[in-house]
Every structure is written in structure tokens, then in C-alpha cells.
N, CA and C atoms of all chains as a GROMACS GRO file, in nm:
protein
  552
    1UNK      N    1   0.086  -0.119   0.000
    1UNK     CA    2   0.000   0.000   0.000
    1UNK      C    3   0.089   0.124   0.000
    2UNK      N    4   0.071   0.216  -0.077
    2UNK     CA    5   0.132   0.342  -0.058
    2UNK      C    6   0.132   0.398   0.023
    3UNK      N    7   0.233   0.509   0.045
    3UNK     CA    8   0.194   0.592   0.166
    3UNK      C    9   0.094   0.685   0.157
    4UNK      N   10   0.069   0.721   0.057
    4UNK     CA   11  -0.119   0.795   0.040
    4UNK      C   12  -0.166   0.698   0.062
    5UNK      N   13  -0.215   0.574   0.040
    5UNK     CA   14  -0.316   0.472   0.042
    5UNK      C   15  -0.337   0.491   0.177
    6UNK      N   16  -0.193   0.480   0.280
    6UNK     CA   17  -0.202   0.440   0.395
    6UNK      C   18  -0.278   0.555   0.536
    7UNK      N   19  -0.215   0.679   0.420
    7UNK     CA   20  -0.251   0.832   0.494
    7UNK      C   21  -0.419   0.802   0.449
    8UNK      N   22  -0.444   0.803   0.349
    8UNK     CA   23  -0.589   0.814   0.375
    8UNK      C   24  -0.685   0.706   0.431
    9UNK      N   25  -0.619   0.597   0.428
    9UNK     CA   26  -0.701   0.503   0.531
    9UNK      C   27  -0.713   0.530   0.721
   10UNK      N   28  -0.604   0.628   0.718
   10UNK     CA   29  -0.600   0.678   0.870
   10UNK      C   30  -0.648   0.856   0.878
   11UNK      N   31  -0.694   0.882   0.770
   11UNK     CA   32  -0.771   0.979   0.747
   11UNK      C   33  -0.686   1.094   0.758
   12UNK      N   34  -0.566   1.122   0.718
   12UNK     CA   35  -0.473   1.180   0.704
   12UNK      C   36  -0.426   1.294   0.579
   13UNK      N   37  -0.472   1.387   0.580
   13UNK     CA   38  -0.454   1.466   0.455
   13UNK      C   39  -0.306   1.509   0.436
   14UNK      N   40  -0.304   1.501   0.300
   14UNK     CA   41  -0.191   1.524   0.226
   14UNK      C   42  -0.110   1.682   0.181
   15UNK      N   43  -0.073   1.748   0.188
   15UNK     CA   44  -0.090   1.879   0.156
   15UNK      C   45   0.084   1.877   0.125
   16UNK      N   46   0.116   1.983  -0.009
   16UNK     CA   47   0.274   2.004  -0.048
   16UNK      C   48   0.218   2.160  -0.090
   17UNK      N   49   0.336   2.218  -0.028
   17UNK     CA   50   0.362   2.324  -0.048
   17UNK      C   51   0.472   2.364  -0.126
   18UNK      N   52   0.454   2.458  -0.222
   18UNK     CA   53   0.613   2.483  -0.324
   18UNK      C   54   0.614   2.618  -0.329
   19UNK      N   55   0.759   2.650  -0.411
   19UNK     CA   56   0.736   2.819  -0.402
   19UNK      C   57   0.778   2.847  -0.525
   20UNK      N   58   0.722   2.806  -0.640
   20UNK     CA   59   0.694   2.804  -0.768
   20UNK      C   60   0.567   2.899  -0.857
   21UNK      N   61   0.574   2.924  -0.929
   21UNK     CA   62   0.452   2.989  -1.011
   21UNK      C   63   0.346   2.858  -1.002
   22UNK      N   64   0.189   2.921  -0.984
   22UNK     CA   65   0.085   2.806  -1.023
   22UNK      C   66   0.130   2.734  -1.133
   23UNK      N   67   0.195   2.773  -1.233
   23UNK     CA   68   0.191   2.677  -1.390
   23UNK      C   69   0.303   2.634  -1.317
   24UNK      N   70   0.415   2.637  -1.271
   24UNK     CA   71   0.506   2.496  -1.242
   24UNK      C   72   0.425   2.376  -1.148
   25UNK      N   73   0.351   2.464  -1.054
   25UNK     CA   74   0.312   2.358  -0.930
   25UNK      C   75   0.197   2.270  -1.037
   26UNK      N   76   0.123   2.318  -1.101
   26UNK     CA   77  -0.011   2.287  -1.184
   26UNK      C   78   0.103   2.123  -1.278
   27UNK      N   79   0.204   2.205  -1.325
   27UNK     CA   80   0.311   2.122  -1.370
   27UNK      C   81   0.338   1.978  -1.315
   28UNK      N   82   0.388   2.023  -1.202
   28UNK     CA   83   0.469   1.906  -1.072
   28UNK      C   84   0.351   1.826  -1.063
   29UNK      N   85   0.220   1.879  -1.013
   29UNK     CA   86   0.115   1.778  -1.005
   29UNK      C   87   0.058   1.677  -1.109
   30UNK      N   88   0.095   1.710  -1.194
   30UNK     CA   89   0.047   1.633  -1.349
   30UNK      C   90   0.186   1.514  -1.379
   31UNK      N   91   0.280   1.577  -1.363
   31UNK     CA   92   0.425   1.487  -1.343
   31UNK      C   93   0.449   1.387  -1.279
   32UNK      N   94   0.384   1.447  -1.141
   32UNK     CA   95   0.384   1.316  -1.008
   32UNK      C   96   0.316   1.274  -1.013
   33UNK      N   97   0.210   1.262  -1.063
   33UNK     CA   98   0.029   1.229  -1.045
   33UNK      C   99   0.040   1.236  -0.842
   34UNK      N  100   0.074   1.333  -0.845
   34UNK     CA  101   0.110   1.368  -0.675
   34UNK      C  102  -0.059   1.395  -0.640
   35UNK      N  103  -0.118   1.351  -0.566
   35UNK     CA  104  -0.287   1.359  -0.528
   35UNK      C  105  -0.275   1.450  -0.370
   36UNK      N  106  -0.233   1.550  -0.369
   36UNK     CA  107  -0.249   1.637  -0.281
   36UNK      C  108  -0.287   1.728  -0.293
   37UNK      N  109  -0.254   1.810  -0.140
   37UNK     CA  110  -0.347   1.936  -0.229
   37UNK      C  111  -0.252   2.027  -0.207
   38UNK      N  112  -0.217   2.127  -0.305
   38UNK     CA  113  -0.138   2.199  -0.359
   38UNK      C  114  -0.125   2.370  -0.342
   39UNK      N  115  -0.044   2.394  -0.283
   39UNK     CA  116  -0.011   2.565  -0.203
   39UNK      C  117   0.115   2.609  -0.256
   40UNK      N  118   0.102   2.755  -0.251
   40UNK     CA  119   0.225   2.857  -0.322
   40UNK      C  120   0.266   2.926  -0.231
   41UNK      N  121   0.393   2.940  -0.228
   41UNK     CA  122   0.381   3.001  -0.092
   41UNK      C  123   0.575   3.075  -0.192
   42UNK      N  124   0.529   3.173  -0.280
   42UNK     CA  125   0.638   3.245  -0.302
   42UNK      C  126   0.700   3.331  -0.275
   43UNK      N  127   0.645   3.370  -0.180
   43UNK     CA  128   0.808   3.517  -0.094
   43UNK      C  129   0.842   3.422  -0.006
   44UNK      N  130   0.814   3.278   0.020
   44UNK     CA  131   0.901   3.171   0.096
   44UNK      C  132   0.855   3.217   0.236
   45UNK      N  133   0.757   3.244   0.281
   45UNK     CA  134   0.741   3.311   0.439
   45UNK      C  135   0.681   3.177   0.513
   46UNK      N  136   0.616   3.098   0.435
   46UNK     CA  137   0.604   2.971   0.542
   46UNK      C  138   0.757   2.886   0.536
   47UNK      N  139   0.799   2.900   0.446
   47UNK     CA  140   0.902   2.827   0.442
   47UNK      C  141   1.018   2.889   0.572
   48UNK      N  142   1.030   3.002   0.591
   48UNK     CA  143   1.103   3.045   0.669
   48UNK      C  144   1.051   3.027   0.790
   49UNK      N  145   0.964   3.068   0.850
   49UNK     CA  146   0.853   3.001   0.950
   49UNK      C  147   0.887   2.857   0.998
   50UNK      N  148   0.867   2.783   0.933
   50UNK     CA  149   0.942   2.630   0.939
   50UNK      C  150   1.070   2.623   0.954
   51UNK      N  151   1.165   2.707   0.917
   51UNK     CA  152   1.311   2.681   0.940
   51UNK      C  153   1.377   2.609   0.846
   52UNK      N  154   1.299   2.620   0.710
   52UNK     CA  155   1.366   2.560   0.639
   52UNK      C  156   1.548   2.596   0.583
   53UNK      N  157   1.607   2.545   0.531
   53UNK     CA  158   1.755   2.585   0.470
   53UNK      C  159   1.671   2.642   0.336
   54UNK      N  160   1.767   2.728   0.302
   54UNK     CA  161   1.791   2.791   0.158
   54UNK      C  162   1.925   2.799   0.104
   55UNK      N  163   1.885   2.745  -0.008
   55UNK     CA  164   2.040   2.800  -0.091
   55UNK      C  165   2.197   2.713  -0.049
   56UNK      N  166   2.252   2.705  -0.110
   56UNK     CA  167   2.428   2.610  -0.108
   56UNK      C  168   2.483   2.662  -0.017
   57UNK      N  169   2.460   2.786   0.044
   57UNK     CA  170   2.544   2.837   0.158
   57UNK      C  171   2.537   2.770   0.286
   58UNK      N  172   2.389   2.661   0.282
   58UNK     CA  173   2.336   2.589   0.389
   58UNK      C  174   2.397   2.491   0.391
   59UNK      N  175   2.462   2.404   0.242
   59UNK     CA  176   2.502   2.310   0.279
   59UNK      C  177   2.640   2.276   0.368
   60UNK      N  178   2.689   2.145   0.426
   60UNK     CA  179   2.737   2.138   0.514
   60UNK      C  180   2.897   2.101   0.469
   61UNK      N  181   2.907   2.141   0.326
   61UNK     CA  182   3.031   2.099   0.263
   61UNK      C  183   2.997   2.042   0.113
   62UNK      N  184   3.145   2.032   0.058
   62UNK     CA  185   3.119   1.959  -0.059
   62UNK      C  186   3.089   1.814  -0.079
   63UNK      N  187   3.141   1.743   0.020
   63UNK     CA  188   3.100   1.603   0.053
   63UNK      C  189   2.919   1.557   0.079
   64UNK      N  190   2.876   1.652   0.107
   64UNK     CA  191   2.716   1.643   0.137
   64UNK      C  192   2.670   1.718   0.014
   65UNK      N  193   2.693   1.831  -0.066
   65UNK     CA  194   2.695   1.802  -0.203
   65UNK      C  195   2.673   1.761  -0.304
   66UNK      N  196   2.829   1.707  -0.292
   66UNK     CA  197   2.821   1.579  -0.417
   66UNK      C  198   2.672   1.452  -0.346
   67UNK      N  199   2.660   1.419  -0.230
   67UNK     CA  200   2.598   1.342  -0.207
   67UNK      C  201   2.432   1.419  -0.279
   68UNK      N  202   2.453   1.472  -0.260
   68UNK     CA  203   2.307   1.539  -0.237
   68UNK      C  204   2.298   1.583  -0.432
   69UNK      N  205   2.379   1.596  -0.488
   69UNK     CA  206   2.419   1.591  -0.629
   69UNK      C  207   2.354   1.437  -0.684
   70UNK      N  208   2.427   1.377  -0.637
   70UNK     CA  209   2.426   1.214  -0.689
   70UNK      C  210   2.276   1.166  -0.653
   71UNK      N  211   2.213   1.174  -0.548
   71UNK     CA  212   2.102   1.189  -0.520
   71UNK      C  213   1.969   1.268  -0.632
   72UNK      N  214   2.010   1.374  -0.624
   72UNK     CA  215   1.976   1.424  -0.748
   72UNK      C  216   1.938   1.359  -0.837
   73UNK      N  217   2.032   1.317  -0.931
   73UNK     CA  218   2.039   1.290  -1.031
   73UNK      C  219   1.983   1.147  -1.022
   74UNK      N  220   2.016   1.077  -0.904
   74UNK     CA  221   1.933   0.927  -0.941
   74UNK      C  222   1.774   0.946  -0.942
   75UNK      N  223   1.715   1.088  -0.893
   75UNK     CA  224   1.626   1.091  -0.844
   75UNK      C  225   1.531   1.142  -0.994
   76UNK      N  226   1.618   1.183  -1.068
   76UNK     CA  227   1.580   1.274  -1.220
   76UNK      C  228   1.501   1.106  -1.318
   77UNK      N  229   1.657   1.033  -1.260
   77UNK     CA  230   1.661   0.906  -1.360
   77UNK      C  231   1.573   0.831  -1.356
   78UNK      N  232   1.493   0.795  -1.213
   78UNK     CA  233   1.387   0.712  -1.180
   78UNK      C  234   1.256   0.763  -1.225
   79UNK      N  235   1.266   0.921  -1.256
   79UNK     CA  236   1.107   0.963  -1.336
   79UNK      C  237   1.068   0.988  -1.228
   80UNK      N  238   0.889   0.965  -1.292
   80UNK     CA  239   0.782   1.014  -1.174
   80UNK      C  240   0.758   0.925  -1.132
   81UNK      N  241   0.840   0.822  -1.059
   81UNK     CA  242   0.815   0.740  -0.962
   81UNK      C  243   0.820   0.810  -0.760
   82UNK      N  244   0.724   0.742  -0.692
   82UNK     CA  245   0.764   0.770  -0.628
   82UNK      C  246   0.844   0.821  -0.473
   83UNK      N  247   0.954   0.813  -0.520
   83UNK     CA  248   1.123   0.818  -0.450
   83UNK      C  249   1.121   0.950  -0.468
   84UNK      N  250   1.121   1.019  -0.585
   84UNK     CA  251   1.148   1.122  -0.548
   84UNK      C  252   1.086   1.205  -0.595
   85UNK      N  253   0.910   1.204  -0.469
   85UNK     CA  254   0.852   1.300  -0.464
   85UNK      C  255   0.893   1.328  -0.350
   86UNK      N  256   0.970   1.293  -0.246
   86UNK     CA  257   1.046   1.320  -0.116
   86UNK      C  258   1.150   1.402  -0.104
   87UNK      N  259   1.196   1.466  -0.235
   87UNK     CA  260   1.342   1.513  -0.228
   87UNK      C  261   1.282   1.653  -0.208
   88UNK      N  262   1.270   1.694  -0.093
   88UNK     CA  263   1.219   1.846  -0.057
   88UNK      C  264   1.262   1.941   0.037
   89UNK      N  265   1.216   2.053   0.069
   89UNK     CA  266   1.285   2.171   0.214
   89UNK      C  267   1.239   2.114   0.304
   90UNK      N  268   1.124   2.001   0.318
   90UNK     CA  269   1.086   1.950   0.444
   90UNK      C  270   0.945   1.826   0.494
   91UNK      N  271   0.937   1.816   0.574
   91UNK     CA  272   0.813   1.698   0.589
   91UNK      C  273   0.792   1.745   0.708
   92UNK      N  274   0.633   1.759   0.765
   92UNK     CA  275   0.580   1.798   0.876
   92UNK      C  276   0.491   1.701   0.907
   93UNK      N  277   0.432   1.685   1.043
   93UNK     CA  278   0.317   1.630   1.074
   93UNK      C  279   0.250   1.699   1.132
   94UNK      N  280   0.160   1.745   1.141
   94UNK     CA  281   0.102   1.849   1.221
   94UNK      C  282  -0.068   1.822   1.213
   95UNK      N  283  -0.114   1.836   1.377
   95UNK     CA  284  -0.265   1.842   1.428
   95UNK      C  285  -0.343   1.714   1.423
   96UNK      N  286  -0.422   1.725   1.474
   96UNK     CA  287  -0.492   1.856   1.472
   96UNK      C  288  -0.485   1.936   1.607
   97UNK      N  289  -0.516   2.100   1.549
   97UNK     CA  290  -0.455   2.218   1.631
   97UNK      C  291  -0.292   2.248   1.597
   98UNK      N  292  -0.225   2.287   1.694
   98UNK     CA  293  -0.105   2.298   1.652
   98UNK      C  294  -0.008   2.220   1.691
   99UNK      N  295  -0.038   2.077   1.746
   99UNK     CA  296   0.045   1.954   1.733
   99UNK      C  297   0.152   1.935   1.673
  100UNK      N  298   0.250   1.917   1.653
  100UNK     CA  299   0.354   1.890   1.611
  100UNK      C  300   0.423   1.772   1.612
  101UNK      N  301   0.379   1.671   1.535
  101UNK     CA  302   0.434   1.518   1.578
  101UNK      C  303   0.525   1.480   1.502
  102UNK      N  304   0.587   1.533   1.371
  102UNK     CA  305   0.693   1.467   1.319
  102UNK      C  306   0.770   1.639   1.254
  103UNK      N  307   0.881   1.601   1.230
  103UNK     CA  308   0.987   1.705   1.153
  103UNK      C  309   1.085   1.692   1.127
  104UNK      N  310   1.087   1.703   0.982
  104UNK     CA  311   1.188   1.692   0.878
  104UNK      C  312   1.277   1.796   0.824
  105UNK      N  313   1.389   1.884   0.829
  105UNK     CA  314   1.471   1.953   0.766
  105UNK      C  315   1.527   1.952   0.683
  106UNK      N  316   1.532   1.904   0.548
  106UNK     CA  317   1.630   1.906   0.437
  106UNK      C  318   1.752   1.989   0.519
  107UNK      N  319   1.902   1.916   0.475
  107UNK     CA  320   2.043   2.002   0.489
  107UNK      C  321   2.049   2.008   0.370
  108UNK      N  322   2.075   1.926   0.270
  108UNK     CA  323   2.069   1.947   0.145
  108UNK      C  324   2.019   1.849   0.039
  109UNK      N  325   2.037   1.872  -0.103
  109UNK     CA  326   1.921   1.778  -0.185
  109UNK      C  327   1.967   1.651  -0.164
  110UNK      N  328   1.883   1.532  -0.173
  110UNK     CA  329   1.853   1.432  -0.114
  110UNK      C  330   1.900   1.375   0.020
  111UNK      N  331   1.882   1.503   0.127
  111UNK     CA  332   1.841   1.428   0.285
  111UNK      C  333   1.747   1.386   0.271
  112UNK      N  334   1.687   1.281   0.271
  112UNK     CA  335   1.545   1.276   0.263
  112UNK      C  336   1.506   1.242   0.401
  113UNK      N  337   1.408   1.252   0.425
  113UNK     CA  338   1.319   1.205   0.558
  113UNK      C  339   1.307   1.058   0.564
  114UNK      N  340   1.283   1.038   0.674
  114UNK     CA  341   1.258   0.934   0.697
  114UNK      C  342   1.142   0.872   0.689
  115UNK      N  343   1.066   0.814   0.586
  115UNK     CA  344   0.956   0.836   0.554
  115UNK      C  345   0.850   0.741   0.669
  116UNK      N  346   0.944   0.626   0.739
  116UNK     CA  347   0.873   0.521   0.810
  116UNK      C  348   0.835   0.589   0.924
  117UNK      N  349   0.910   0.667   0.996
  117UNK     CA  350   0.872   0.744   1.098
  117UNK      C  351   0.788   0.859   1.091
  118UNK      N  352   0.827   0.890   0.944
  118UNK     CA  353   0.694   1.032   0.930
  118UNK      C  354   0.546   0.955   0.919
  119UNK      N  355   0.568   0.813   0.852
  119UNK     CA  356   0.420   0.724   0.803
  119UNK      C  357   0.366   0.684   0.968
  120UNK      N  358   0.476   0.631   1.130
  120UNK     CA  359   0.410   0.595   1.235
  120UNK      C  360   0.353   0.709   1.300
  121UNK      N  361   0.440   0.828   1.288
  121UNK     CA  362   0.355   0.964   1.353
  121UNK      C  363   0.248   1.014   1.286
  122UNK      N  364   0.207   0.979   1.148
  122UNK     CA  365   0.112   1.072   1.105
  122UNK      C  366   0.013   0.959   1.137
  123UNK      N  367   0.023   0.813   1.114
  123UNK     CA  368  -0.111   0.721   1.134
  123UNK      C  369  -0.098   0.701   1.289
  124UNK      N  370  -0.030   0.752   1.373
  124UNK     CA  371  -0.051   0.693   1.529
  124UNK      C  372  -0.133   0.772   1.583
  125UNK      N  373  -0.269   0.675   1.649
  125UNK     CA  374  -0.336   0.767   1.676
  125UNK      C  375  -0.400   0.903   1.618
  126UNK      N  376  -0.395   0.893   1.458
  126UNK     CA  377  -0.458   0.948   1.382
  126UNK      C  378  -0.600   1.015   1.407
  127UNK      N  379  -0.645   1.114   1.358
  127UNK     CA  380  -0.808   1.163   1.441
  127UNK      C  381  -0.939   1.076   1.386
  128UNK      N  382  -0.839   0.978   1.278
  128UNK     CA  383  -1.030   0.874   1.184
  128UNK      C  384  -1.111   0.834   1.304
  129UNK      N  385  -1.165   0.870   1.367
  129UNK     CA  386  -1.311   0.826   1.456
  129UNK      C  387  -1.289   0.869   1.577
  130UNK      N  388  -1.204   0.953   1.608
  130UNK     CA  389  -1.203   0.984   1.721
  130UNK      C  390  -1.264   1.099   1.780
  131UNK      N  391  -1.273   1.180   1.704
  131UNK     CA  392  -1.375   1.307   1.719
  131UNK      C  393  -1.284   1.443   1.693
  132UNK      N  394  -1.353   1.543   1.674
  132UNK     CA  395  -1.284   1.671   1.693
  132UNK      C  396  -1.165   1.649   1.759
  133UNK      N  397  -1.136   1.709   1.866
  133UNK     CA  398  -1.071   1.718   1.961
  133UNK      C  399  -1.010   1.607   2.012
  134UNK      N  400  -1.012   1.464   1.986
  134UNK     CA  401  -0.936   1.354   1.991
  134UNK      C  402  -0.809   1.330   1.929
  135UNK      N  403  -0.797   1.249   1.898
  135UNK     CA  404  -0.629   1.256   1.854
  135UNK      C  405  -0.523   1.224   1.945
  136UNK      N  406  -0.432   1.292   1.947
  136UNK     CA  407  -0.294   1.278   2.049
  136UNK      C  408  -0.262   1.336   2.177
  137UNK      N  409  -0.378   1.362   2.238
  137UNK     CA  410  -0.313   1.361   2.346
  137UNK      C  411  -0.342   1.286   2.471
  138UNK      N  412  -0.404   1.154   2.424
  138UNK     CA  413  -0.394   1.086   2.498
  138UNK      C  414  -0.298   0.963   2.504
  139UNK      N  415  -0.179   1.015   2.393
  139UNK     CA  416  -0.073   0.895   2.350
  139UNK      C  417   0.030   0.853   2.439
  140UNK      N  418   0.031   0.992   2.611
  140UNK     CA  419   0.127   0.926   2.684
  140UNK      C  420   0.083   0.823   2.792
  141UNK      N  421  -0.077   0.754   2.780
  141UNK     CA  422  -0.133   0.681   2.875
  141UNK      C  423  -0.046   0.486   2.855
  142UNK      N  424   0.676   1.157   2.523
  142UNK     CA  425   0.724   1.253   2.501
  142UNK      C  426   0.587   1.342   2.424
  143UNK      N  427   0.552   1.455   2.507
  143UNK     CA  428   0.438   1.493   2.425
  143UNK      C  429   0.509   1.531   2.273
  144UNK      N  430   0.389   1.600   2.237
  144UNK     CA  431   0.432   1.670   2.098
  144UNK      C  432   0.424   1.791   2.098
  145UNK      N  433   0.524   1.837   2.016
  145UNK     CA  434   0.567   1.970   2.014
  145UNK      C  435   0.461   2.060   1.975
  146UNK      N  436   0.466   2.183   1.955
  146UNK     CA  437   0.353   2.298   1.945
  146UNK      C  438   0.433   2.361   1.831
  147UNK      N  439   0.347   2.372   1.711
  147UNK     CA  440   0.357   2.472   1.617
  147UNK      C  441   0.383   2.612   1.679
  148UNK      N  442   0.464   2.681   1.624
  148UNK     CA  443   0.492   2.811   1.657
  148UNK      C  444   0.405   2.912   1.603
  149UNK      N  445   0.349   3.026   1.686
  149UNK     CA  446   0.263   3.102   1.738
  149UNK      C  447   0.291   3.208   1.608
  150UNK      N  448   0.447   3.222   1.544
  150UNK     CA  449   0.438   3.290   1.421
  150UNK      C  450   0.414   3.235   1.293
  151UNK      N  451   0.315   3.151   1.305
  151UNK     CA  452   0.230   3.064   1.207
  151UNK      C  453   0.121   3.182   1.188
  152UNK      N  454   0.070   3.230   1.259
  152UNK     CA  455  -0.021   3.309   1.294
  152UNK      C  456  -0.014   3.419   1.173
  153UNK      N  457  -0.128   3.440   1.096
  153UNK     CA  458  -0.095   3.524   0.962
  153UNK      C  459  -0.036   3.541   0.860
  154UNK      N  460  -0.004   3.406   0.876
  154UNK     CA  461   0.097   3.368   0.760
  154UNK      C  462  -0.035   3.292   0.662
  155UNK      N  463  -0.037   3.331   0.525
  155UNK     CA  464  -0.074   3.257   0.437
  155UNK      C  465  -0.013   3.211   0.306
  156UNK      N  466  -0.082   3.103   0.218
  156UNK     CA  467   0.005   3.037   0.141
  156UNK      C  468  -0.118   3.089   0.038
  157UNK      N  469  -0.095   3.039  -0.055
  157UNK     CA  470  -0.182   3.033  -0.195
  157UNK      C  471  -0.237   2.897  -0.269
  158UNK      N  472  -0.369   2.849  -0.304
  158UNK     CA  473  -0.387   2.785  -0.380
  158UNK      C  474  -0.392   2.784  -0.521
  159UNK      N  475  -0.412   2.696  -0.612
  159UNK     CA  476  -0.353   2.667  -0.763
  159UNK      C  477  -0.465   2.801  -0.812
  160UNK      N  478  -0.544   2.816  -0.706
  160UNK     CA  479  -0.688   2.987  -0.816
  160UNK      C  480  -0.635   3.085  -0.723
  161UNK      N  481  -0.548   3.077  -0.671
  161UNK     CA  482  -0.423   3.195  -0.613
  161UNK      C  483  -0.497   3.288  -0.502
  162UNK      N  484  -0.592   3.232  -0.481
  162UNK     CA  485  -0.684   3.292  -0.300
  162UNK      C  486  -0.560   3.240  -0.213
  163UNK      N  487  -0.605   3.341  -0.117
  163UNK     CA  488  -0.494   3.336   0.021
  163UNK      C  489  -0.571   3.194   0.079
  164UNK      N  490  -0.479   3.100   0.150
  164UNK     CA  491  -0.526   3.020   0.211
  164UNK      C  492  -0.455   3.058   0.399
  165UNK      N  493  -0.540   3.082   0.493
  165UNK     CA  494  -0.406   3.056   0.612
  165UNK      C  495  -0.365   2.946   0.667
  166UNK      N  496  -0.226   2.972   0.676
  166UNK     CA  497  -0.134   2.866   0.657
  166UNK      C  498  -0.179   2.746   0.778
  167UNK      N  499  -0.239   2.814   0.898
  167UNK     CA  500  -0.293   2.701   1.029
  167UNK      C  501  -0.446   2.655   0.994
  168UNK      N  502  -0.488   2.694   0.895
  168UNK     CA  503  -0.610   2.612   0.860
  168UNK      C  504  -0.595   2.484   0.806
  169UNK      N  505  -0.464   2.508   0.747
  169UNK     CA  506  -0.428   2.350   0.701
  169UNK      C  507  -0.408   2.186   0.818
  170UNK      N  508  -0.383   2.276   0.934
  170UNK     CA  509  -0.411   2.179   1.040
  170UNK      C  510  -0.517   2.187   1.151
  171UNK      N  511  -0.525   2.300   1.163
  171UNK     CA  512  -0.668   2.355   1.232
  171UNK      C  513  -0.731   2.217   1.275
  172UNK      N  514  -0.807   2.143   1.228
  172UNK     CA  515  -0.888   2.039   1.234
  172UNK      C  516  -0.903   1.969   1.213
  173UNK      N  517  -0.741   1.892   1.129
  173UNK     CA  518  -0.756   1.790   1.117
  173UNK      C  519  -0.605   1.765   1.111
  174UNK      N  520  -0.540   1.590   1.104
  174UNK     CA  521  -0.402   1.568   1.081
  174UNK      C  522  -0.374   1.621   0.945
  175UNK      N  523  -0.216   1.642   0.935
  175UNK     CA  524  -0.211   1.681   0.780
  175UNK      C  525  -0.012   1.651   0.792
  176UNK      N  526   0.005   1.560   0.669
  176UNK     CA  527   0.138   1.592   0.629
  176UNK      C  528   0.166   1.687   0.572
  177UNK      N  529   0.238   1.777   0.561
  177UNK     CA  530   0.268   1.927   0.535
  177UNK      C  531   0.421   1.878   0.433
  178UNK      N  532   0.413   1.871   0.319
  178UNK     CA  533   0.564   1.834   0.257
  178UNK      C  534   0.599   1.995   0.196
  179UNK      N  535   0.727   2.018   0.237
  179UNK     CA  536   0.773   2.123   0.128
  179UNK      C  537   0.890   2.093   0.059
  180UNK      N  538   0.829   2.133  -0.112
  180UNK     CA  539   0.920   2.076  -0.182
  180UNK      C  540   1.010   2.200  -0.190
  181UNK      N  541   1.144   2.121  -0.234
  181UNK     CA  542   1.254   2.174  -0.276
  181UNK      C  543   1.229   2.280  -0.373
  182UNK      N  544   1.320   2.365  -0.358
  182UNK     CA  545   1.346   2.476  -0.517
  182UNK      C  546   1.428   2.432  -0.566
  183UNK      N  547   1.406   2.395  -0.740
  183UNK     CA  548   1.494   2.365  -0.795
  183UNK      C  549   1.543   2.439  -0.895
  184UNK      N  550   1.436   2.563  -0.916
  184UNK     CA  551   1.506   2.666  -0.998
  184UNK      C  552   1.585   2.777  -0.994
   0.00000   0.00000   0.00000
């Protein structure tokens, strides 16, 4: 099962944010057959908000780099498969409210997240039947 | 280990959808779970 299959069986919405013109993002979505739902966010102000890195000055050397280079490029080669709809500024889990259960930082291109741990925090204790206000905080019992 | 709290300068921050209306950015979790991915710039 995919990890959408899996997010929406735990009632888990999907949401990617880019900081692209609508016609690239309109783009990316047709490319990935990515089934989310889709935000612009171009003077980058959520992105900064989040703490994301910007730019080569972030990275941590040329050795992470080239890694993050090579990454790249395997990631071009495999198409719209997807591996690398993950190669991004970040992965969140969040709510409901302002919960905060998983977080991801890109250092540079292909850190990727860890996707198994972003898939147990977003389905643990997920809100599918629990009500409004249910959810996580009853996860330290 | 509880879970952490979104930061409070979330607050007025909005993003845009693909018909380019402001969306705010904590409605996206407001009420429900949500993976939040941000992709890379690659241009």
C-alpha cells in the first residue's frame, strides 16, 4: 500500500507546499500524479517560519553536495516514480490544532526524511473516529 | 514525550492555492491531521 493509500485510510490529509509559479506547481502535479493538495507560498514566508535551509550556503560541505548531487540525479533518472517525490525543504506532521508530531529539515538535496517514521507519527493515533478534539493527546497513557 | 507545538508565528501567515486565493497557513491543520511536505526549489 502506498503511503497515500495508507494516509488516507488513517484519514490523514496530504498537503505540499512549493514556491513556484501556479503553472510549475499545476506542472509538478500532473508529473507526479502527486494527489495532494497543492499551495504557493512564493516570498518563501512559510518556508522560513518552518526553518527551512535555503540555498548552497546551507550546505554542510562539498561532501554532502556531491551526495546530495548524486542523489539528485538518481532521483531525475527514476522519473515520476515515487522516491522522489520526497526530495524536498521538508516533511511535517502536524494536528490537529497545533500539534507537532513529526519534523523533517532538508540540509541538502537528497536528505530525505525518513519516511517510516513520518508514516508511524502521522497514522498513530490518527483523528479517523475519534472526534474533533481527539487525537494525540492521549498517546502518553 | 508529548508533541511539540507549532509556533505562534504561524499566525498570519498565508500560502496560496492553484486559483491563487490566500489560504491561512494554520487552517491546514486547524482540524484535522495533515502531512505538510515542502518541496525543494529547484530553480
Amino acid at each position: 500500500m502506498s503511503i497515500k493509500d495508507q494516509l488516507d485510510a488513517a484519514a490523514v490529509a496530504l498537503a505540499a507546499v512549493g514556491s513556484g509559479s501556479a503553472e510549475s506547481a499545476r506542472t509538478f502535479v500532473s508529473d507526479f500524479g502527486f494527489k495532494a493538495e497543492m499551495y504557493l507560498d512564493e516570498e518563501l514566508k512559510a518556508y522560513r517560519a518552518f526553518g527551512l535551509h535555503r540555498g548552497v550556503s546551507n550546505t554542510l560541505g562539498l561532501s554532502s553536495l556531491r551526495k546530495g548531487w548524486a542523489a539528485l540525479k538518481k532521483g531525475f533518472r527514476q522519473g515520476s516514480r515515487q522516491g522522489d517525490l520526497w526530495q524536498q525543504g521538508g516533511l511535517f506532521v502536524i494536528g490537529p490544532g497545533d500539534r507537532l508530531h513529526f519534523a523533517h529539515r532538508d540540509r541538502f538535496a537528497g536528505d530525505l526524511a525518513d519516511l517510516a517514521a513520518m508514516l508511524a507519527a502521522a497514522v498513530n493515533e490518527a483523528p479517523a473516529g475519534v472526534g474533533p478534539h481527539g487525537g494525540a493527546q492521549h498517546r502518553n497513557r | 514525550m508529548a508533541p511539540e507545538r507549532i509556533a505562534l508565528e504561524m499566525d498570519g501567515l498565508a500560502v496560496k492555492n492553484l486559483e491563487g486565493d490566500d489560504v491561512p497557513l494554520t487552517s491546514l491543520w486547524a482540524e484535522r491531521r495533515v502531512v505538510l511536505a515542502f518541496l525543494r526549489h529547484f530553480g
